[in-house]
C-alpha positions in Angstrom: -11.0 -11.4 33.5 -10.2 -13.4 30.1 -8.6 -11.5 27.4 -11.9 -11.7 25.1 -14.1 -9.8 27.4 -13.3 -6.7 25.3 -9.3 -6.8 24.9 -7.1 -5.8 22.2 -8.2 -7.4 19.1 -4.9 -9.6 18.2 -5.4 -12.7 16.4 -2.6 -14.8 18.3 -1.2 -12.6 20.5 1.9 -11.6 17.8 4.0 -14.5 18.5 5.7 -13.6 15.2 4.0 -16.7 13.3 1.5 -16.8 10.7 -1.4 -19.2 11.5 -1.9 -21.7 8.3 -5.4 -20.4 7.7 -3.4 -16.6 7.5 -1.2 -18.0 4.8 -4.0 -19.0 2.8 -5.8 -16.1 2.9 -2.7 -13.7 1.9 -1.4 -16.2 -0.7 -4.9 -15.2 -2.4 -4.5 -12.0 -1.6 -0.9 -11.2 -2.8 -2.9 -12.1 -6.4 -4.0 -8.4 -6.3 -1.6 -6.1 -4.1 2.0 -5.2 -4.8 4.9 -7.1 -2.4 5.4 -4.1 -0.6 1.8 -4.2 0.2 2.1 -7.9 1.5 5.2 -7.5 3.6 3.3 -4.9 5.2 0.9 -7.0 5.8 2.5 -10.1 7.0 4.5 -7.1 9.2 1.5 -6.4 11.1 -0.1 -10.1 11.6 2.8 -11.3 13.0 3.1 -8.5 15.6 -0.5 -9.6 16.4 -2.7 -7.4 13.6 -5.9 -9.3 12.2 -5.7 -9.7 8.5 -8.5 -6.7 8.4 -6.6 -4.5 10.3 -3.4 -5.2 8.9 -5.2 -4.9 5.6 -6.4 -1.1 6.3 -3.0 0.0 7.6 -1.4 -1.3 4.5 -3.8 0.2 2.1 -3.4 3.8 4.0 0.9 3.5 4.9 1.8 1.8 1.4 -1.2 1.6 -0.8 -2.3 -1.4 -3.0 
């Protein structure tokens, strides 16, 4: 059965890379959260995290 039937919601899989369209969106981002906050972040994503998902963990584990 393909993964998307249902799966674990991981952007890519956590290959350990940012996709270009990821580094966009947290180079915006980083404009209103503290660095901690981002490497959180960019922790998460690469271990497979959407940017929403990544994004709530931060907020709760590190705060903005």
């Amino acid at each position: 059965m393909p993964s998307h039937y249902g799966g674990s919601k991981t952007h890519q899989g956590g290959n350990g890379k940012l996709t270009q369209r990821q580094k966009d969106t947290m180079k915006r981002h980083s404009k209103h959260h503290t660095k901690k906050h981002m490497d959180e972040m960019t922790k998460l994503m690469k271990g497979g995290k959407t940017f929403g998902e990544a994004h709530k963990i931060a907020m709760k584990k590190v705060g903005k």
